[in-house]
C-alpha positions as CSV (number, residue, x, y, z in Angstrom):
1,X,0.0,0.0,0.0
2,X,1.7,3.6,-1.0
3,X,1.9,5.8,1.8
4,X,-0.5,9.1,2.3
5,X,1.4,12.0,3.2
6,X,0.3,15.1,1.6
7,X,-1.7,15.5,-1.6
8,X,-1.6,18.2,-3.5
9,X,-4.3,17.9,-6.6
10,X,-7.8,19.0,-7.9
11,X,-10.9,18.0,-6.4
12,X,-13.9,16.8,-8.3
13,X,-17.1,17.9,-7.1
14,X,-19.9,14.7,-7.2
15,X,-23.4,16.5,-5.5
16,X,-25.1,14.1,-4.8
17,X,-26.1,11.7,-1.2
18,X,-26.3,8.3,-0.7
19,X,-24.3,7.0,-3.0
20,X,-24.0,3.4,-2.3
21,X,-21.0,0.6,-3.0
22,X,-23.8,-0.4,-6.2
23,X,-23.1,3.1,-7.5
24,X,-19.6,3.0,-6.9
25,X,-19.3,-0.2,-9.0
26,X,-21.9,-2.1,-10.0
27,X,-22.4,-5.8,-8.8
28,X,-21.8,-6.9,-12.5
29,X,-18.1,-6.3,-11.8
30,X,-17.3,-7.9,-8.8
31,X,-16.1,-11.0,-10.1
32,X,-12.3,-10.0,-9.4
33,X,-10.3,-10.4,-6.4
34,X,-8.1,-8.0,-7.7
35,X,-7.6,-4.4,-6.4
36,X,-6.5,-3.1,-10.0
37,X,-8.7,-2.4,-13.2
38,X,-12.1,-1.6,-11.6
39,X,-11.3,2.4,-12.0
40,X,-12.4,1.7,-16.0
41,X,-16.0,0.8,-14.3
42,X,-16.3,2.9,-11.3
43,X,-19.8,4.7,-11.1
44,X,-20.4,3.1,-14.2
45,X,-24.0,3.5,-14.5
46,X,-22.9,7.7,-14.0
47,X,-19.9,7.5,-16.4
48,X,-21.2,5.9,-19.5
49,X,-24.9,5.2,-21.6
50,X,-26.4,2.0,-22.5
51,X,-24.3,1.5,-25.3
52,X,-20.7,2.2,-23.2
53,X,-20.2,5.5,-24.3
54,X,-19.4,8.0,-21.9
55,X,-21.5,10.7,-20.5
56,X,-20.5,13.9,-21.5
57,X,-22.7,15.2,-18.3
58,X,-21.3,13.3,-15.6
59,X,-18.6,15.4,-13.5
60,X,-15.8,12.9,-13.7
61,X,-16.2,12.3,-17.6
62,X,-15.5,16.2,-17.8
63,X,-11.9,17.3,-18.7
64,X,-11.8,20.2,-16.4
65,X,-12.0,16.9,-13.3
66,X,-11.0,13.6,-15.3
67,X,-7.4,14.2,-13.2
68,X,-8.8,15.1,-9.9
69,X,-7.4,13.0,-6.7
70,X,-10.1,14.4,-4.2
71,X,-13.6,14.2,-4.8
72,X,-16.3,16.1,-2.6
73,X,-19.2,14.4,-2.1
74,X,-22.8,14.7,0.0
75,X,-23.6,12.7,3.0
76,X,-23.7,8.8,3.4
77,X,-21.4,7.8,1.0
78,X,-20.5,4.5,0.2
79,X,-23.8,3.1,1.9
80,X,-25.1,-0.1,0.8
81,X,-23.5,-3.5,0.3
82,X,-20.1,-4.5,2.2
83,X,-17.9,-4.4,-0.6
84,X,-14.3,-3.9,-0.3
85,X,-14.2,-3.5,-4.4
86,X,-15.8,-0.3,-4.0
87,X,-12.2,1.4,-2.7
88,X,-10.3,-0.6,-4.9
89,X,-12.1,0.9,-8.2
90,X,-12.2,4.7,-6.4
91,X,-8.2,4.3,-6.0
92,X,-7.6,2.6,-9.4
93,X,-9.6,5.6,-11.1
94,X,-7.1,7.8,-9.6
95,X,-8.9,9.3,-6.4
96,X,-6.8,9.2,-2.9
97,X,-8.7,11.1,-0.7
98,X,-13.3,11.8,-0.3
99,X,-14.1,14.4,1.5
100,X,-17.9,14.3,2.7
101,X,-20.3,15.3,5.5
102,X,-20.7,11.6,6.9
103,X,-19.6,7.8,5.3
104,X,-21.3,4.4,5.8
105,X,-18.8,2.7,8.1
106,X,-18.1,-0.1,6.1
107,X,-16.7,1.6,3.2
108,X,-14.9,4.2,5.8
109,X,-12.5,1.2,7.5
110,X,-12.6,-0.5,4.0
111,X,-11.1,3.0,3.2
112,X,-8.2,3.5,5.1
113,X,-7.5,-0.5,5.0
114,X,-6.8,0.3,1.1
115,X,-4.6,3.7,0.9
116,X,-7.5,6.2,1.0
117,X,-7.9,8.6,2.8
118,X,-11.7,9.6,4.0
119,X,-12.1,12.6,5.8
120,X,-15.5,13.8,7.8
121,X,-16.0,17.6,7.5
122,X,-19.2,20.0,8.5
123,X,-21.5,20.1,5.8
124,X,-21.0,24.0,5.9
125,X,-17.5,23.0,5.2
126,X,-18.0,20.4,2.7
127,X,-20.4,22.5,0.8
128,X,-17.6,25.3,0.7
129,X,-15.0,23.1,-1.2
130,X,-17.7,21.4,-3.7
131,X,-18.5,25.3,-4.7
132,X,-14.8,25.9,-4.5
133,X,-14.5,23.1,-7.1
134,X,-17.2,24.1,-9.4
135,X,-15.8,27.6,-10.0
136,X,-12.1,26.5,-9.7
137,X,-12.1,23.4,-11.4
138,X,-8.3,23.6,-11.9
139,X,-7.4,24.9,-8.4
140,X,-5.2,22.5,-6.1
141,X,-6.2,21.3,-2.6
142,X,-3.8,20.6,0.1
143,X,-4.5,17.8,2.0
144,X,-1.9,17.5,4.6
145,X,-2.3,14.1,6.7
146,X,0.5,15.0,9.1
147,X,-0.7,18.3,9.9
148,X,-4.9,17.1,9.7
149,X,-4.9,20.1,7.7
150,X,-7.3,21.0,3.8
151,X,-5.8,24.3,2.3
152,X,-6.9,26.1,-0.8
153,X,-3.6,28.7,-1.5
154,X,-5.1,31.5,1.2
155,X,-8.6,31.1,0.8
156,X,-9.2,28.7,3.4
157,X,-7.4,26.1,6.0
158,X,-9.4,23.5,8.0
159,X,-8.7,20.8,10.2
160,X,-9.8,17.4,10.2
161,X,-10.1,14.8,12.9
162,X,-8.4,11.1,11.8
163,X,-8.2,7.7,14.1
164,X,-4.4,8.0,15.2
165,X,-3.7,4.5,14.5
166,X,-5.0,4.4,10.8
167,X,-3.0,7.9,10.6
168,X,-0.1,6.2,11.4
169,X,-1.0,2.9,9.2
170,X,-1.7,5.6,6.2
171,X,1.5,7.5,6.6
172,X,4.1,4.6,6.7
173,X,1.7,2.9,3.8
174,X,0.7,-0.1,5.7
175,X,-2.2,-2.4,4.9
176,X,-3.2,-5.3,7.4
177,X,-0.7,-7.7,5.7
178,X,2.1,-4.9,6.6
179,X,1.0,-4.7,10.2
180,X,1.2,-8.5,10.8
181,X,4.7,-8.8,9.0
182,X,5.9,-6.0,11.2
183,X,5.5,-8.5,13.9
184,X,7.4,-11.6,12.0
185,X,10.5,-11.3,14.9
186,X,7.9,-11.9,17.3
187,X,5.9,-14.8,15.3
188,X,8.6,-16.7,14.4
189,X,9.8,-16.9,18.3
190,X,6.6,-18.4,19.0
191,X,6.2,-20.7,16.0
192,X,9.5,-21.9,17.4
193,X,8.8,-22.2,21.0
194,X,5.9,-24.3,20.1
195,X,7.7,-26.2,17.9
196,X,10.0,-27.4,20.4
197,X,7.1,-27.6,23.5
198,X,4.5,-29.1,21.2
199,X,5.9,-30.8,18.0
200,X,2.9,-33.0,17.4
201,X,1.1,-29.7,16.2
């Protein structure tokens, strides 16, 4: 898992609530267990017609956003089904950090779990960025993890509460799998203690 540090990129403003994991990618593409090549179908059912072309209408098939990193979004995102292929195709399309009034908790530890970083603002706050983003499609965000800081240039700084462990887990890039291997000294002293007290195992 790359680490999160700062981020300094565009934001793409998606206005809408309650976007669910269906939305996010649709269940038609869930029969991967990889975590790359769902970006092409994220929000499909937004991003493209019934014949696979792509909507000229929906924000992240715009040019002005089709490079953004941080997308703005209403309340409840990511409600719906437990599926952890919902943060695989959001980071595979290119976006590292969603910003929004509230998140379903599934999709919020699923989050940080795959190298994204979600972050729970004030709506009033929330609301200010996504207008930020319509006007100044091309303006960059600062997303500072280390300092729980969002800056645009001198228009605005806020803060941002994050867990302090999955802080630390995002900023030295380190999944579940990194965690336990962290640990190996320590598991292979007991493999081999048992070893030696309970060979029959």
């Amino acid at each position: 898992m790359d680490a999160f540090t700062k981020l300094n990129a565009s934001a793409a403003p998606l206005d809408m609530i309650n976007i669910d994991t269906d939305i996010i990618i649709p269940k038609q593409f869930l029969k991967t267990v990889k975590r790359t090549g769902l970006g092409i179908s994220a929000f499909y059912n937004l991003r493209y017609d019934d014949e696979g072309i792509e909507n000229p209408n929906f924000v992240l098939n715009k040019p002005e956003y089709k490079n953004a990193e941080i997308l703005i979004t209403g309340e409840n995102f990511g409600c719906g089904s437990s599926r952890e292929h919902a943060p695989w195709a959001i980071l595979d399309m290119g976006i590292k950090c969603v910003i929004s009034p509230s998140f379903a908790d599934i999709f919020f530890n699923n989050s940080f779990k795959n190298g994204i970083l979600p972050i729970v603002l004030p709506k009033e706050q929330v609301d200010q960025l996504m207008q930020e983003s319509k006007d100044h499609p091309d303006a960059l965000i600062e997303i500072d993890l280390e300092k729980q800081t969002i800056t645009r240039g001198n228009k605005f700084m806020f803060s941002f509460d994050v867990d302090p462990f999955r802080k630390e887990c995002l900023l030295g890039g380190l999944d579940d799998i990194a965690l336990t291997l962290k640990k190996d000294a320590a598991i292979t002293t007991f493999e081999n203690a048992r070893n030696q007290d309970k060979p029959w195992i």
